[in-house]
C-alpha positions as protocol buffer text, in pm:
chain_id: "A"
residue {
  index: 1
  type: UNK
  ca { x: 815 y: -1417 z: 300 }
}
residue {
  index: 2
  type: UNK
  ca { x: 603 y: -1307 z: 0 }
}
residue {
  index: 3
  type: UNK
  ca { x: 765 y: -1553 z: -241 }
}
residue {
  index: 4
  type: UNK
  ca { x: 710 y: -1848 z: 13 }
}
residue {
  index: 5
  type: UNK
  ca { x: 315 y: -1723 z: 22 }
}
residue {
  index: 6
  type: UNK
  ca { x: 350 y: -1764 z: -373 }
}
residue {
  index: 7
  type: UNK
  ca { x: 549 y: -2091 z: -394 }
}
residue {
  index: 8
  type: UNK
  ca { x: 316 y: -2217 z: -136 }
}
residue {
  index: 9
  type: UNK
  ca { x: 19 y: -2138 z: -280 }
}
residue {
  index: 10
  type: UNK
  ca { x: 131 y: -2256 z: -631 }
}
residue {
  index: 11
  type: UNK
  ca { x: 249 y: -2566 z: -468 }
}
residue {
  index: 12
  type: UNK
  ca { x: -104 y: -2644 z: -321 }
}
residue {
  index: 13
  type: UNK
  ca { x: -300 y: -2529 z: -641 }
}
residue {
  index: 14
  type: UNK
  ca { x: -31 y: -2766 z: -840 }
}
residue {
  index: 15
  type: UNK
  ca { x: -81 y: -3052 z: -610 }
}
residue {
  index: 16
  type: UNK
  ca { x: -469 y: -3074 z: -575 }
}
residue {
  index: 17
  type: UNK
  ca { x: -505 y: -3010 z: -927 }
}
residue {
  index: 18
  type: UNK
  ca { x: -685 y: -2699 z: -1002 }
}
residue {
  index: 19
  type: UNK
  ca { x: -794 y: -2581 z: -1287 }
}
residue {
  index: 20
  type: UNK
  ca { x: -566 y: -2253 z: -1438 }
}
residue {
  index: 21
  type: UNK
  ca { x: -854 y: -2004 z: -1350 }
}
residue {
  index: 22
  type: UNK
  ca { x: -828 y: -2185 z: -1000 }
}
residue {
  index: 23
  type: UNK
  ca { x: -443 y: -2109 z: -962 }
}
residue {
  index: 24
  type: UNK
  ca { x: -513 y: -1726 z: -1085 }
}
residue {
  index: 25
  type: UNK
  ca { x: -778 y: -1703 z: -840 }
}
residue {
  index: 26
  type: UNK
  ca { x: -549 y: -1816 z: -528 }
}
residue {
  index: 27
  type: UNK
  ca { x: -215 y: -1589 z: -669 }
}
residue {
  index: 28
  type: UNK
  ca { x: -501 y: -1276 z: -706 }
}
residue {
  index: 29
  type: UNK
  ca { x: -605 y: -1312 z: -370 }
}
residue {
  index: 30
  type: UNK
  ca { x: -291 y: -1348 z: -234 }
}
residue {
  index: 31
  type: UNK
  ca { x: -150 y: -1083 z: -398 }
}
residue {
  index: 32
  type: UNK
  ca { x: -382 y: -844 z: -329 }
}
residue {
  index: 33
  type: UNK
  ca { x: -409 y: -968 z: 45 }
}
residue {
  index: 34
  type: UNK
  ca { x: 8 y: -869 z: 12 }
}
residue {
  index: 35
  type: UNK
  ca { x: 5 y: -561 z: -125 }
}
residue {
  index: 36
  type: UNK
  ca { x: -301 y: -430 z: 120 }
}
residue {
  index: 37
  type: UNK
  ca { x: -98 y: -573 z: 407 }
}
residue {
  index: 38
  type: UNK
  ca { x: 208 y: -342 z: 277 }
}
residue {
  index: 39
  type: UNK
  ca { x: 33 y: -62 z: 190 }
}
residue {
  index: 40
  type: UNK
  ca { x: -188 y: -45 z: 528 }
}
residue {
  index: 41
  type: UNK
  ca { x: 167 y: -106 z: 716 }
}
residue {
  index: 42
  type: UNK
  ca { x: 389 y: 185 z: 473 }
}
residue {
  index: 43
  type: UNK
  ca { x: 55 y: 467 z: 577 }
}
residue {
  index: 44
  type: UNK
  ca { x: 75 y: 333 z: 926 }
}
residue {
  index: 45
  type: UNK
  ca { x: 444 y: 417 z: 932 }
}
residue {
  index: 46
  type: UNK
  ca { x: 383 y: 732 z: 757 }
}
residue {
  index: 47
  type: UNK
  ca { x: 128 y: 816 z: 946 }
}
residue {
  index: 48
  type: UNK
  ca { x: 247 y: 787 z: 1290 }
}
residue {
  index: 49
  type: UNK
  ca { x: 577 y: 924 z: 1199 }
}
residue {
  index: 50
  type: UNK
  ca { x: 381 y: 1302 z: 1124 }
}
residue {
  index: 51
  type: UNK
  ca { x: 247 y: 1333 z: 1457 }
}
């Protein structure tokens, strides 16, 4: 799933022609928006699996 969001994304960038700070721009956010998403999910588990 997180290399589709990549490939996707890249894909898009490629095909409407942005710029290179463009493409970084879209892989940094989604990135980031990844690694939050499995970070917040891994303490959730964690988390609930103290109590």
């Amino acid at each position: 799933m997180i290399l589709y969001k990549f490939w996707s994304v890249w894909t898009v960038s490629k095909q409407s022609k942005a710029s290179r700070e463009g493409k970084m721009i879209f892989i940094g956010l989604i990135s980031g928006a990844t690694v939050f998403g499995v970070m917040a999910k891994l303490y959730i588990s964690m988390a609930m699996s103290l109590t």
